[in-house]
N, C-alpha and C positions, 0 to 999 in steps of 0.2 A: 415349301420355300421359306416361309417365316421362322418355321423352325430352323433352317441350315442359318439363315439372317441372326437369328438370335444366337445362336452358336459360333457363327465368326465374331458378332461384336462383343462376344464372354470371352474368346481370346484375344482379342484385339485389349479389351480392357486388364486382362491380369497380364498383357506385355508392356502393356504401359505402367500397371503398377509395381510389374518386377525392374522395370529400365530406371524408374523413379528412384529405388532403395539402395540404385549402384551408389558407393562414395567413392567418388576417384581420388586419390592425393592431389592436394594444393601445389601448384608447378614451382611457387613460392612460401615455402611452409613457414607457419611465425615460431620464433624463437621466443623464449621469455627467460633470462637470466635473472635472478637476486645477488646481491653481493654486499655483504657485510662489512661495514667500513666507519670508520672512527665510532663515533657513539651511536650510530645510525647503519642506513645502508643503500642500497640505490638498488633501484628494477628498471631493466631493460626489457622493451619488449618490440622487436622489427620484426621483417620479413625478408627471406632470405633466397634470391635465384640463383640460377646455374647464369654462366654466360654462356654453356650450347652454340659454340662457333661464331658468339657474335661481333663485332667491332664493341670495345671498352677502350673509356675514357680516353679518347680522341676528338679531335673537333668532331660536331656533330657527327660522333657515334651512334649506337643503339643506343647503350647501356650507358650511363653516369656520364654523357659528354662534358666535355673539361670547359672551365669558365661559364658553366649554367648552374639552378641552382638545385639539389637531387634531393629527393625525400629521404636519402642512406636507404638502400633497401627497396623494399616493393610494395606493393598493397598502399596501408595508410602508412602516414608520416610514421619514423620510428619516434618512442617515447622513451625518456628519459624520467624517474621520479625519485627525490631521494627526502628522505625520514628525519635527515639534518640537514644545515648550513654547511654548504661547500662552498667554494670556491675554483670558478673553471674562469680560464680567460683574462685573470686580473679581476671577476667581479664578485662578490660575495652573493652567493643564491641566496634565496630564503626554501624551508622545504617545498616544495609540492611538485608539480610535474611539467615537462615542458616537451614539446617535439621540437626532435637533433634533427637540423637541415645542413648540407656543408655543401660547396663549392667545390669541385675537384679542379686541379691545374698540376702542370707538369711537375711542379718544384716543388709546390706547397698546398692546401686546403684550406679553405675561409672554415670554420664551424661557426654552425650557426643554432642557438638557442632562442626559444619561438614558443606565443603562448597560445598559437592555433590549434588546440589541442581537436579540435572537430574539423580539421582540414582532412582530405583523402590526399594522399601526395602532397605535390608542391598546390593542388587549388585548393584555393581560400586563401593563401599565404599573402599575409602584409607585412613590408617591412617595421610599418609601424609597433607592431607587435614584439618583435626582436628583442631581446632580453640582455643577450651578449651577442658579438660579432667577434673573432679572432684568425689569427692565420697560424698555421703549425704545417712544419716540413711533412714533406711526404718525401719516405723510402721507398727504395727498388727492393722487391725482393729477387734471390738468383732462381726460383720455382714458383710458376703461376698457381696463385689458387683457382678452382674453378666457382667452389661455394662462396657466396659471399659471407664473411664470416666477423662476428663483433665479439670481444672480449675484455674482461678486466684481468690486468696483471699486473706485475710488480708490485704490487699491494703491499704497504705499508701500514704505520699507525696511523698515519698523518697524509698520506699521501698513496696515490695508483696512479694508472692509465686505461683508459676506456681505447681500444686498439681497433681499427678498422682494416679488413684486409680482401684485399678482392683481384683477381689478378696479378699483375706485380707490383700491386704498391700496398704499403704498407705504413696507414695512419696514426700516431701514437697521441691520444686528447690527455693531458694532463690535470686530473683533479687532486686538490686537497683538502686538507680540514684543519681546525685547528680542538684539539680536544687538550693539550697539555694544560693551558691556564683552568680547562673547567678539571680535570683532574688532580690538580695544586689545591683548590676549591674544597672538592670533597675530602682530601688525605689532610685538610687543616683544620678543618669542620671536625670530622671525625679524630682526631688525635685531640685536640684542643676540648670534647666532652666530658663532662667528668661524672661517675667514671671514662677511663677509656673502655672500648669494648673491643675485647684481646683479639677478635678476628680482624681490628683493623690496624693491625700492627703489620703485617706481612704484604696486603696490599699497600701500605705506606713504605717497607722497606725497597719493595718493589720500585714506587716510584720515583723515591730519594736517590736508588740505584743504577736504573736504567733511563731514569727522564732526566733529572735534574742534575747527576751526576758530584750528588753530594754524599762521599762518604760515610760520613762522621755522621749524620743524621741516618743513614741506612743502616749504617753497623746497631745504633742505639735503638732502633724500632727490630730489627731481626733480633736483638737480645732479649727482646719484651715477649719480641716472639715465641722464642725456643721456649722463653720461661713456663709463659700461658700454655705453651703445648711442647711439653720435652719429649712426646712421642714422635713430633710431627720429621720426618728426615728429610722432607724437601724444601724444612725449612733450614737443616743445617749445611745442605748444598749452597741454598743460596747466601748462607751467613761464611761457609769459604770461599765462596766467588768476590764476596767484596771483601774479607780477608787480603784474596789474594791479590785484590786492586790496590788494596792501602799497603801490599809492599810486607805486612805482615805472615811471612811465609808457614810460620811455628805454628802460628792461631788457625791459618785457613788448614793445613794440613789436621790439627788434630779436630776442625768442623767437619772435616770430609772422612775422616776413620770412623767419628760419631755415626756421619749419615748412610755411611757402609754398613756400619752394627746395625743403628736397626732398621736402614732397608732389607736386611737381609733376613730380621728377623719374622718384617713383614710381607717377605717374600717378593719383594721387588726388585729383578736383576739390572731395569733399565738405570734406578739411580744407583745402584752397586757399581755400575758402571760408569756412568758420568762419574761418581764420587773418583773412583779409582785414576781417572784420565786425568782430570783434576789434580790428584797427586801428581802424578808423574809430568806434568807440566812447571811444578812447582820448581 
């Protein structure tokens, strides 16, 4: 008898420690995004349900009832952290991290930035803590999502969107930055050293070209360029691109024959190509 005794409770114990080792999926699994942005860059990290037939954003709904205030998401409050100074809401952030709270309503969404970083959900949450408060349209989409779903897009140098999407609506949060003054900064710093050091000739064409929108100073730093490096052929694409913005059609076209010769000779068919489009736009 003690022996059968001893015997059932050896199985009893290795079904308890097989049942233990099960890992079932999380019914709200967390997501963790990075995204690289101006000088910096931001991490998200929520959780994310199914809505599984349930009433969403409705007056008291289940799921995100409209004019309450939601954690975005499930589990703990979602977190927002970013590596620079943005700008969300009209407020200039400082880096570090904050939990995204929003409001959901029919038209539009309150967002809400919050420094209860050891909150679970909405408890702990004081408004005291609120860092920014804003409201931003909310779209219809024509096909429900089921997942709830968060994204950064449109992404820019200077600016994105942090997009929330769940159902049929669809959240668009507007961040920006400003990096072109800190850019101006370094490309004056560096030009202005003496010597100059020839690799910072091309990032200065660059930004005289594309940022600031001064020719004349982007033609003279891409001439410095080619000089310091007459191999370089993506430097003489970019010295016919602004050729061809100053209207000088002769100059950009024989940059782009250049940058054909020796992309070609360095076996590079991508700017063989660009070069060539480039002519024939001329």
């Amino acid at each position: 008898m003690n022996m059968k005794r001893t015997l059932l409770l050896a199985a009893l114990c290795c079904s308890i420690g097989a049942f233990s080792q099960i890992r079932m999926p999380a019914p709200s699994p967390t997501q963790k995004i990075t995204q690289d942005f101006g000088m910096g860059g931001i991490e998200l990290i929520y959780s994310r349900p199914n809505i599984k037939g349930r009433t969403l954003m409705k007056e008291n709904s289940d799921l995100a009832p409209l004019d309450k205030l939601w954690r975005t998401g499930a589990n703990a409050a979602t977190r927002l952290k970013f590596t620079d100074n943005v700008t969300i809401g009209g407020k200039l952030l400082d880096t570090g991290s904050y939990v995204l709270y929003t409001v959901p309503s029919k038209d539009y969404w309150e967002v809400v930035l919050n420094k209860g970083l050891g909150n679970w959900g909405t408890d702990g949450y004081k408004e005291a803590e609120d860092v920014v408060r804003f409201k931003v349209k909310a779209d219809k989409l024509p096909v429900p999502v089921e997942t709830f779903t968060m994204q950064f897009a449109n992404i820019q140098a200077e600016s994105c969107e942090l997009h929330i999407i769940w159902g049929n609506a669809l959240v668009r949060i507007p961040i920006s930055t400003n990096i072109k003054d800190r850019l101006r900064a370094q490309v004056e710093k560096s030009m202005s050293a003496d010597p100059v050091n020839p690799a910072a000739y091309q990032p200065a064409a660059t930004f005289y070209y594309e940022w600031e929108k001064n020719l004349p100073k982007a033609l003279n730093a891409i001439n410095k360029a080619t000089q310091a490096n007459p191999q370089g052929f993506w430097l003489f694409l970019l010295k016919a691109r602004i050729e061809k913005d100053m209207g000088d059609k002769v100059a950009a076209k024989a940059s782009a024959q250049k940058c054909i010769e020796l992309a070609t000779t360095a076996k590079n068919d991508e700017y063989v190509k660009l070069a060539t489009a480039l002519i024939k736009s001329l």
